[in-house]
C-alpha positions in Angstrom: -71.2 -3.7 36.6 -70.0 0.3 36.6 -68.1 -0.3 33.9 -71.2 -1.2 31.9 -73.3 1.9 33.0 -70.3 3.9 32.4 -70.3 3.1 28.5 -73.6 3.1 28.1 -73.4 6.4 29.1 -70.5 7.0 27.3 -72.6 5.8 24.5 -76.0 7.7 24.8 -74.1 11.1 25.5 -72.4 10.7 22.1 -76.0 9.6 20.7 -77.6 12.9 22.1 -74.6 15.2 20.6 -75.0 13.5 17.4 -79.1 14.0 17.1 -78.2 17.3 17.7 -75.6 17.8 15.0 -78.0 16.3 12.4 -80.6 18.2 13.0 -78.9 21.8 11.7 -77.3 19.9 9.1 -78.7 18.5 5.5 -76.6 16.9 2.4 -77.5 17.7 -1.3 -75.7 17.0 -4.5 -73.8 19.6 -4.6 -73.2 20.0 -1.0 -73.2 16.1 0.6 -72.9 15.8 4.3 -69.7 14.0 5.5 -69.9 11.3 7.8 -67.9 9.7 9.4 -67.5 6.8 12.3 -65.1 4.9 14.2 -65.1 1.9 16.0 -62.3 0.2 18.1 -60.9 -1.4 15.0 -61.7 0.7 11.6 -62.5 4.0 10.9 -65.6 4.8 8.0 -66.1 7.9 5.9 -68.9 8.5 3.3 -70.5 11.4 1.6 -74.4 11.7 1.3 -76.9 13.2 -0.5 -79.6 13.2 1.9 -81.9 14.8 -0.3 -82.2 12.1 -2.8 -81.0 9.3 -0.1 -78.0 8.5 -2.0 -74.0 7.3 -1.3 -72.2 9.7 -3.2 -68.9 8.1 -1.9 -67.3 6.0 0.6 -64.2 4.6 2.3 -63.1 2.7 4.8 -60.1 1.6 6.8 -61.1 -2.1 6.9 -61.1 -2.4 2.8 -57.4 -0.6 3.1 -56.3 -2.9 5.6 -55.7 -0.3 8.5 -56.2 0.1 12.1 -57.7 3.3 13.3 -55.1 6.1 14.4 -53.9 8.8 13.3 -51.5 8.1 10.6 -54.1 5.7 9.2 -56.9 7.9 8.4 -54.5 10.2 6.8 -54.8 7.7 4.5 -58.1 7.4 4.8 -58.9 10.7 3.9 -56.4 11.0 0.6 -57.9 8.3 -0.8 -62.0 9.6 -0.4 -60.5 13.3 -1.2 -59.5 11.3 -4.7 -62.8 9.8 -4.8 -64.7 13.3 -4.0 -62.4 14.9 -6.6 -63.5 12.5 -9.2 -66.8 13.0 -8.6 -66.5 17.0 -9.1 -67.2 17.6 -5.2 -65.3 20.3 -4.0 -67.3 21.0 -0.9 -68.4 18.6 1.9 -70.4 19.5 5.2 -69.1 17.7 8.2 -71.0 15.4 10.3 -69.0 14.4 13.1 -71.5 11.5 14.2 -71.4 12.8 17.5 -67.4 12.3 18.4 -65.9 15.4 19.6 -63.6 17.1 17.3 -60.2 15.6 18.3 -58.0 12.9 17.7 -58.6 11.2 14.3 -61.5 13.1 13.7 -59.8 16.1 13.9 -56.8 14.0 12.0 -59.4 12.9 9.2 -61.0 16.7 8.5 -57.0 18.3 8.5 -56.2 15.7 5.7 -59.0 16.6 3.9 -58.3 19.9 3.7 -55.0 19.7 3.0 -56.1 17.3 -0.1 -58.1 19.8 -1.6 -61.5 19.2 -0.2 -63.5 22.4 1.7 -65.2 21.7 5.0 
């Protein structure tokens, strides 16, 4: 049964942190918000316009056909940077979703930048 409490509150930590992130932070067209989110299996990235309510782009690990670590979101990451690029989006705000800023997180926003996209 502790194990239970214990990601539950696991789970409503990361749900406080991330209420807290999106309230400083706002997408537009020029400047979408980045977010991201990872489960046990896959790992989700898309970029949003929260001003008109719109998906400006999106990727996921489970369409590629890859498991969430680190090498994988590399991968992850090249191919929304080309889908970003594409689009004319240089720029990107970072919404962590909560998850603290390590791991493939951390391994998702370094590919970014090294593909050319500003965080």
């Amino acid at each position: 049964m502790s194990r239970i409490k214990d990601l539950a509150k696991k789970n409503s930590l990361r749900l406080r942190r991330k209420r807290r992130i999106r309230g400083k932070i706002s997408g537009t067209s020029e400047l979408p918000r980045l977010t991201v989110f990872k489960s046990n299996k896959y790992f989700y990235a898309q970029a949003i316009d929260d001003v008109a309510g719109n998906t400006l782009a999106s990727v996921d690990s489970r369409a590629m056909k890859l498991t969430v670590n680190k090498e994988n979101v590399v991968q992850v990451a090249a191919k929304l940077a080309e889908n970003l690029k594409a689009k004319n989006i240089e720029t990107v705000v970072l919404d962590r979703n909560g998850y603290l800023y390590h791991g493939v997180v951390a391994a998702f926003a370094d590919a970014l930048r090294d593909n050319g996209i500003k965080l």
